[in-house]
SENU-151912 format. One record per atom (N, C-alpha, C): x, y, z. Coordinates in steps of 0.05 Angstrom, whole numbers, plus 5000, padded with zeros to 4 digits. Layout:
BEGIN
XYZ...
***
This chain:
BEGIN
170672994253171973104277170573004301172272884317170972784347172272844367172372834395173772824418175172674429177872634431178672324443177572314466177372034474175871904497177871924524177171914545179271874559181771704571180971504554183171264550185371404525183871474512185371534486187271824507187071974509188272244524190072114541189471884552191471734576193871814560193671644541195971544524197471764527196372004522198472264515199272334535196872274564198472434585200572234593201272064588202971774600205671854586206072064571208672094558210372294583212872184573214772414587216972374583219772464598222472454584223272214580222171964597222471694604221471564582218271564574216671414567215171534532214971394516213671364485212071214487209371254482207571164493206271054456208170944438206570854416208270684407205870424391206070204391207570144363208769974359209769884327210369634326212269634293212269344288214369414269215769054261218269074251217868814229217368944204217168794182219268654169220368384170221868354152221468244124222468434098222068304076224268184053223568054039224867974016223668083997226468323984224868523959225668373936226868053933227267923909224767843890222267783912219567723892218468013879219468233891217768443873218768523844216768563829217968573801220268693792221668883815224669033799226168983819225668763840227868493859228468773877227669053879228369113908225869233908225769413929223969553950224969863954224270123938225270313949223070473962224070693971222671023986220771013968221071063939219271203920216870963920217970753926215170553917213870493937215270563969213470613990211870793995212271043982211671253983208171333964210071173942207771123926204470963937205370783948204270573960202470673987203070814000202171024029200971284012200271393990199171583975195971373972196971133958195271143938192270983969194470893989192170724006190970864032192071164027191771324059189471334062187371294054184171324058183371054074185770844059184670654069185770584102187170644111188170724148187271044159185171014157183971254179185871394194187071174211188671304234191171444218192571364202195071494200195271814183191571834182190772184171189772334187190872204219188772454237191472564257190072804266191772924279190373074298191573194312190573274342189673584341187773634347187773924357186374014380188274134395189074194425187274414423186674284451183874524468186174734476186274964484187775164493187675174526190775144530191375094565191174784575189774624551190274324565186974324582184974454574183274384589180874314586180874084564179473894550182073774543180073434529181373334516181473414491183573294475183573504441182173344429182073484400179273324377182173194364179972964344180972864321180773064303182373134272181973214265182673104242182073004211182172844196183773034177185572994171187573134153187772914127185872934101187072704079189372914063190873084070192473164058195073144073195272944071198572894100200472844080203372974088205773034073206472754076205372534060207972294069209872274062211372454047214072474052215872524079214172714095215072764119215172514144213972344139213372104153215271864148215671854122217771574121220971684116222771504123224771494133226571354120229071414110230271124099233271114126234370824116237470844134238170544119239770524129242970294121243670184142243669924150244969794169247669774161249269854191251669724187252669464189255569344171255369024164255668874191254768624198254368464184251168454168249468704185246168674182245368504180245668374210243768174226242368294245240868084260238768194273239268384292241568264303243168504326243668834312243368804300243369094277241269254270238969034264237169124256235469244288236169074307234569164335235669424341239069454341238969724355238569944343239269954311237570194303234770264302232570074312229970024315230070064346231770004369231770204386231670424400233470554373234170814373231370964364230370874341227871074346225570964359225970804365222770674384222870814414224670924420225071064441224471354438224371534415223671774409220371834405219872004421217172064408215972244393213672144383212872244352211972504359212472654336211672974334208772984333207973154359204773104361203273404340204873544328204173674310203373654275203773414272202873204244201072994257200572824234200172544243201472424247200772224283202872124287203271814286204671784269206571604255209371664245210471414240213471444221213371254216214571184194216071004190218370984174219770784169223070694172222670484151224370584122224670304101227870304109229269984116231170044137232969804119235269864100237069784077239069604089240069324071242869254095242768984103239268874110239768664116241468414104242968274124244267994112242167834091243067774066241667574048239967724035240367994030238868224019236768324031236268244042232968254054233168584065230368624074229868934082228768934099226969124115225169124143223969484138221669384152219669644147219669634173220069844192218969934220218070174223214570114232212370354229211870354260211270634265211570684297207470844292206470844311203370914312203270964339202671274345201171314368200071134386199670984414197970874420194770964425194971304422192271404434190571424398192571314375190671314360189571054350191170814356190270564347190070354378188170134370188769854394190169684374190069464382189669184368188969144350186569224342184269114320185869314294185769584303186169804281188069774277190269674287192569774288193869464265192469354263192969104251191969144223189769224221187769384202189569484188190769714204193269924177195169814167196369454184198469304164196069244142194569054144192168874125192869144108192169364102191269534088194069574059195769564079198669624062199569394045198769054054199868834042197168704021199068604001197768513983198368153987196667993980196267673986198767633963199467803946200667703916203767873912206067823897206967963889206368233874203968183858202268453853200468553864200868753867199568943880197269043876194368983889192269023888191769243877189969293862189169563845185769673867187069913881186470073902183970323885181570273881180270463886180470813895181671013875181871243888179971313902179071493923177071613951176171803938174071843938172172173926173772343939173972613924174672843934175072873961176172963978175572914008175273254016173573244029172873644043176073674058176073954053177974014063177473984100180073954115179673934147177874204153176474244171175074414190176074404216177974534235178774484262175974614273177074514300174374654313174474894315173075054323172675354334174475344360175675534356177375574392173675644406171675784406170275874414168175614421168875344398167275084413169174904423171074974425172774874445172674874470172375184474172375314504168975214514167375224502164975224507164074914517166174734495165474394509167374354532169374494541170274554573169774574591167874774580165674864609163574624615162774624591160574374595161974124610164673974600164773834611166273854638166874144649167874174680165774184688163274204681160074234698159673914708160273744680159273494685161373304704163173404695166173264710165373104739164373264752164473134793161872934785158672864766158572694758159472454737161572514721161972314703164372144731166172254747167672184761165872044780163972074794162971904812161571684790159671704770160071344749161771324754164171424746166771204734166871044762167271254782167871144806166970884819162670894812161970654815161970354811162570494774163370234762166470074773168370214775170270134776170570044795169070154821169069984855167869694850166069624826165669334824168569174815170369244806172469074793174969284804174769324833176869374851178469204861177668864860179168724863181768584831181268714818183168614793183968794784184169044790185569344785187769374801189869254781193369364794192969584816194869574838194969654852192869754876190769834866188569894891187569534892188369354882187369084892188969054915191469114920191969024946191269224965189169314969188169524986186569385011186369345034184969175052182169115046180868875050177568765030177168865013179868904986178069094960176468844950175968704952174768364942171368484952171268554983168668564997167168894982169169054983168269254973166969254938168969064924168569064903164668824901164968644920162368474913159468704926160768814949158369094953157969244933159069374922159169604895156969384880157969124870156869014851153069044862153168864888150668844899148169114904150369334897149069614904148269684875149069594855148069574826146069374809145369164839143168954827145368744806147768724824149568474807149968274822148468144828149567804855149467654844150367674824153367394814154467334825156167124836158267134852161067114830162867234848165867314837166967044840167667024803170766794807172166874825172866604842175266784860177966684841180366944840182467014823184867154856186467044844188067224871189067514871189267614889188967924879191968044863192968164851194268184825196468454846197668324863200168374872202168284860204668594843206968424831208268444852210368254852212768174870215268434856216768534879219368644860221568504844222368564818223768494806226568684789227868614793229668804779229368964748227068824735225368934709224169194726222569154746220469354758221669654771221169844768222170094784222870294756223670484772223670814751224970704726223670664706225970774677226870984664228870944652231371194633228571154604229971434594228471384559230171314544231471164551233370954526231570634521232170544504230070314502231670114490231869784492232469584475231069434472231769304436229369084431231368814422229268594420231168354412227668214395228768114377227067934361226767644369225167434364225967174361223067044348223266854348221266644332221066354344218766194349217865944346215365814331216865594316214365514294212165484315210465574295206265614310206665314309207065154285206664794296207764724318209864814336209964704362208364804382207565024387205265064400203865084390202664984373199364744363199964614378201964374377202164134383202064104410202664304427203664344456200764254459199064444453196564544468194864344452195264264430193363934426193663714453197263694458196963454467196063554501195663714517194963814542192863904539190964014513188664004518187064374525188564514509189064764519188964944496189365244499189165394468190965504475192065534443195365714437196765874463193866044463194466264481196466234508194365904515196465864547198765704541199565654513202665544508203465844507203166084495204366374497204666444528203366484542203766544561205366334583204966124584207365994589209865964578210566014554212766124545214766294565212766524559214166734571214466694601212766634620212966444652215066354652216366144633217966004637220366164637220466284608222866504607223066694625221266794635222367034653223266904686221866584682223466514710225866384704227066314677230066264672231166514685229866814670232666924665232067074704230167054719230967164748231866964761232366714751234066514756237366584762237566604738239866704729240266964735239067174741239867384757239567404796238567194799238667094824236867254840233767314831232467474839229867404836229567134832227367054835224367004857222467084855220267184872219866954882218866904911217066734913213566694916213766994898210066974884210667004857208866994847208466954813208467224808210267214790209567524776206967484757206467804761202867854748203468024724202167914697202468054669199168234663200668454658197368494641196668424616194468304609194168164580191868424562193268644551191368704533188368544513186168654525184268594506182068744493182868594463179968734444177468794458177269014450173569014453171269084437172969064410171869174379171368924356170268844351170468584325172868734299173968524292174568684266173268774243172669034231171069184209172869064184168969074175170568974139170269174126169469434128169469614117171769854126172269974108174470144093173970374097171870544096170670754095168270874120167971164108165971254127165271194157164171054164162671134195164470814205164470574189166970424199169370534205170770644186173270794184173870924211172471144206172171334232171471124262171370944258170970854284172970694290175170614273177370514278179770664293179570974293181071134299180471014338183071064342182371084388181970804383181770734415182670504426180170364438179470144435177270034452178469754459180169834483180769654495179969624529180469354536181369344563183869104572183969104593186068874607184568664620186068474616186568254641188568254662187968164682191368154702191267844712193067724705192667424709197467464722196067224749200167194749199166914728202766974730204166714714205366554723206066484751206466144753209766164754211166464753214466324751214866214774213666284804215066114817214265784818213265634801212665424806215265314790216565044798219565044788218564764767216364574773216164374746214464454726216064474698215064584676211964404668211764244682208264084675206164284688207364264725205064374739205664694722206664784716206665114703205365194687205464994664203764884640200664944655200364794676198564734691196964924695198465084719197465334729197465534714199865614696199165884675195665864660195065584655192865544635190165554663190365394687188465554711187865814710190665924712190466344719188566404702190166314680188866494649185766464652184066194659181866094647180266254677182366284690180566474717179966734714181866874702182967194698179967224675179967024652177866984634175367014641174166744660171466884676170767094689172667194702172067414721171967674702173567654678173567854652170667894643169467574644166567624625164867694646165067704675162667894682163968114695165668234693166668524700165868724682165868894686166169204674168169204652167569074634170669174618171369404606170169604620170669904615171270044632173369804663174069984679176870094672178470044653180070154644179470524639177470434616176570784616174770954642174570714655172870924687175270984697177170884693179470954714181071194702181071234671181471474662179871684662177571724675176171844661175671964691176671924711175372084744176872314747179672324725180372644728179472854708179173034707178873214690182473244673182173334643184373224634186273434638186573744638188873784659190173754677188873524697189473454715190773284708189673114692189972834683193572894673193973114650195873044643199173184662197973254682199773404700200373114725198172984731198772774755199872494734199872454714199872194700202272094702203772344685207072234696207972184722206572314743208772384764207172104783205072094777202971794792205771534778204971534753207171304736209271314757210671494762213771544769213971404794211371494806211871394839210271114843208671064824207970744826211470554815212870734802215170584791216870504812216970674826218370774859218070534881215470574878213470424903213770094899214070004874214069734862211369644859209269864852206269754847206269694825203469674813202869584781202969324771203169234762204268924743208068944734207868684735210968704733211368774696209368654677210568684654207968634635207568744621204068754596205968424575203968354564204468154555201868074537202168174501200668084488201067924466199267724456198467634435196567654415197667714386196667874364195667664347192767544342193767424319193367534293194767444267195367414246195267344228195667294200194767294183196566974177194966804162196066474162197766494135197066554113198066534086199966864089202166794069204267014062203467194049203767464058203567784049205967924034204768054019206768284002206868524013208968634008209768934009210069103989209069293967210069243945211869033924209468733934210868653920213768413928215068593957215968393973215468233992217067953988214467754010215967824039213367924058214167984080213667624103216767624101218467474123217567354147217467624161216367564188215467874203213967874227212368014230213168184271214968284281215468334304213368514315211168544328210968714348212068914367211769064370213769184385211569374417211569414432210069514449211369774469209069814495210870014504211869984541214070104544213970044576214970284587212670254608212770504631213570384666214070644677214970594709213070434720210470444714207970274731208669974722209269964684208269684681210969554676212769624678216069464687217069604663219369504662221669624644221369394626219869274622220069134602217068944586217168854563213868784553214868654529214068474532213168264511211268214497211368224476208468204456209067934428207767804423208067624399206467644380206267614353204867584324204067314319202667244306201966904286202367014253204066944242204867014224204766824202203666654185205366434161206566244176205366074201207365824211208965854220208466234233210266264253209566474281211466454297210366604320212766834323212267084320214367164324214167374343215967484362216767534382217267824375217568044395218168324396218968324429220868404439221468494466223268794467221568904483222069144486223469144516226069364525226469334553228269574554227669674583228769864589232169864604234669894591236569754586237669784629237670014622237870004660236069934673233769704672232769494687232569294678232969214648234068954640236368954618238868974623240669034603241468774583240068604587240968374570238668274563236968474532234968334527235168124509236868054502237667774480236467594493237667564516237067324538234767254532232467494543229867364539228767204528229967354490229467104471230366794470232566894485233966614484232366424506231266474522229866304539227066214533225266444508223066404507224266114491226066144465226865824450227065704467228365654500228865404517226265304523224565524526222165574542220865204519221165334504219465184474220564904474223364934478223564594477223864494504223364544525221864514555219764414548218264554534215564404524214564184511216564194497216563924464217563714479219663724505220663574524217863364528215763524542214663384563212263264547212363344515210963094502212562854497213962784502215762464504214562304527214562374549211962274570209362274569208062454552205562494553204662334539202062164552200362014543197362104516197762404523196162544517196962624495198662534488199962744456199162584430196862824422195662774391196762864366199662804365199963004347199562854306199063024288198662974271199562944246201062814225202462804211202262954204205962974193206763224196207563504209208263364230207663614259210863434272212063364259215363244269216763554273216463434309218363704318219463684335222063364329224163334361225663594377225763574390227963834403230263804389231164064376234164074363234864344376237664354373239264564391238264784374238564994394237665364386238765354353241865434346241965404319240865274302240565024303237864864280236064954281234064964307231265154300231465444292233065524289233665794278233765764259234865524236236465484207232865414195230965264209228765184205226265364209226165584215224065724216222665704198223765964173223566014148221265794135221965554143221765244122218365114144217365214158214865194175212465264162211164974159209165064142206265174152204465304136203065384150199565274160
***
């Protein structure tokens, strides 16, 4: 039993009629390799029994201080009904992807019952060519990145057969806290509160210039290099430009209705991108999306003449090879922070973009490695959490208002190279799925590295971007924009085997699948 942190508590206070503040993913499988050629409830079910020890997070559950005035404890429940958690349904025909997204809209927009553990998931029947799809939804205030990747690893086997899982010793029954040490670590921490808020405060006045919204505050740059100098830090600051989004028709109040759209590009074309320019994956991903999101405000005739600014989620945990005990427990909550780097849509030649997305990034990067990368949690952590969860929404609402914040979060996951099982079925491909609020746009992009592939998750909030297909469809243009400008390049190393002319959207669609890894 522990206390969530106050990053972790964000999460919960960031919810409201608008906003689901937890992260998932959208499995597609083929149940033909498993030994009885499908995939049911009972063998998922089975499967989430026998490995629950081995995902920490999906056995804890919350227990609430009384009145909201602490944050709540963890509380490790190894007796969780997973029956109550998974889900079955049927697509209707044709069960294609357009099928499989909107009923994966439909609950990615609901939020999870904070009175269990929170999770669900969805074994989801129907797909075209038999195939199936697993979509598991996870709290954000209980997993990041690292863990949250952890609890797929945990579920897939390298083989059609299924790893033989070690049962867990006995486990003690839960202990909640005492209402009476509840109330008592309240007091303590309303005593400490007006100092933990002035730290946070200090730290965070050093990396006031790269904190959405108080960066465009007049010399937050001068204030932020004083703070540093008043802590014995005279380094000098990469200079990075200050992380003003431009308005966009993505940006402003969102509805709690939600849409998603899938897509994919072979990982060998962006290898190849970033071989022949001299660059890592990452800034062919992020130029991707640069490029696409300046097609489609192209095409909505609303294009900025500053760069829109993404926030780039980052680890701050190694990944654990251990399963158990004092690892385990430490996978639960989040140890993350951000980057804020723009992206370059207004630059209109896809070279110099190339160009400058991979500048931002490698700037946003240095200034990352000597900052605070715990001003995320200083910035949660200066309210006391009643407060916290009474101003969160209504702060979100009116930064949505205002047009502050970043225009849109934007991550890259990587993944596992060789093909995974599901009981047994070979899982396909691998969607991300993320979350969007009034501050960080109506819309977020996140990608996977999957088996020789890259696959795509876009989330959007339909009354500020009603045509999320598009997106996808531009990140593919985005891709052969790219493959384009190795025909000129002098620079292009690419290596047998890596034949990847530009062919129209339908062919690279017919060719995914067939990408080796």
């Amino acid at each position: 039993m522990r206390q969530l942190t106050a990053l972790d508590a964000q999460f919960l206070s960031v919810e409201s009629a608008t906003t689901a503040a937890h992260v998932a993913g959208v499995v597609v499988l083929d149940p033909s390799t498993s030994p009885s050629g499908t995939l049911t409830r009972e063998a998922l079910l089975v499967l989430l029994r026998e490995r629950l020890h081995l995902a920490p997070p999906l056995r804890m559950r919350l227990a609430d201080v009384p009145f909201g005035l602490d944050r709540p404890y963890w509380l490790d429940d190894p007796d969780v009904d997973v029956d109550a958690h998974v889900r079955e349904a049927t697509l209707p025909a044709p069960g294609g992807e357009r099928e499989l997204a909107a009923y994966v809209a439909g609950v990615h927009a609901r939020r999870l019952d904070r009175g269990r553990p929170l999770w669900e998931a969805h074994l989801i029947h129907g797909l075209a060519g038999g195939r199936c799809a697993l979509y598991i939804k996870v709290h954000h205030c209980v997993i990041d990145g690292v863990s949250g990747s952890e609890i797929l690893t945990a579920l897939l086997d390298p083989s059609p057969r299924p790893c033989r899982v070690d049962a867990p010793p006995a486990p003690a029954p839960p202990v909640p806290p005492s209402l009476l040490t509840m109330l008592a670590g309240a007091v303590a921490r309303s005593i400490v509160q007006p100092v933990e808020t002035l730290c946070s405060l200090a730290r965070a006045a050093a990396d006031l210039d790269t904190i959405p919204v108080v960066a465009a505050l007049p010399d937050a740059r001068l204030v932020a290099q004083a703070a540093r100098a008043l802590a014995g830090d005279s380094r000098p600051l990469p200079e990075t430009p200050p992380p003003v989004a431009p308005r966009t028709p993505f940006n402003g109040p969102i509805s709690g209705t939600r849409e998603v759209a899938f897509g994919s590009v072979p990982l060998a074309e962006v290898r190849r991108v970033a071989r022949a320019f001299g660059m890592g994956p990452n800034d062919v991903v992020m130029t991707l999306c640069a490029s696409a999101l300046r097609r489609w405000l192209i095409a909505h005739d609303a294009l900025p003449d500053r760069p829109l600014v993404a926030a780039v989620p980052v680890a701050l945990r190694p990944h654990s090879g251990g399963s158990s005990g004092d690892a385990a427990e430490g996978r639960v909550g989040n140890r993350i922070s951000a980057m804020v780097t723009p992206l370059a849509t207004d630059v209109a030649c896809p070279r110099e973009r190339l160009t400058a997305v991979r500048a931002a990034l490698a700037a946003a990067k240095r200034r990352f490695a000597v900052s605070h990368r715990t001003w995320l949690d200083d910035v949660c952590a200066m309210l006391p959490n009643a407060l916290a969860a009474l101003a969160t929404p209504v702060v979100f609402r009116l930064a949505g208002v205002a047009g502050a914040g970043v225009n849109l979060i934007v991550s890259n996951v990587p993944g596992p190279r060789l093909p995974l099982y599901l009981c047994g079925a070979r899982m396909l491909s691998y969607h991300p799925l993320s979350v969007v609020t009034d501050a960080t746009g109506g819309l977020s992009i996140t990608c996977a590295s999957y088996d020789g592939r890259l696959d795509f998750g876009v989330v959007a909030c339909p009354t500020r971007l009603p045509d999320v297909w598009s997106v996808v469809d531009h990140l593919r243009e985005a891709m052969d924009e790219l493959l384009a400008l190795l025909d000129d390049s002098p620079h292009d190393v690419a290596q047998p085997g890596d034949a990847v002319p530009v062919r129209p959207h339908k062919e690279r669609e017919e060719r995914q699948e067939m990408v080796p890894a």
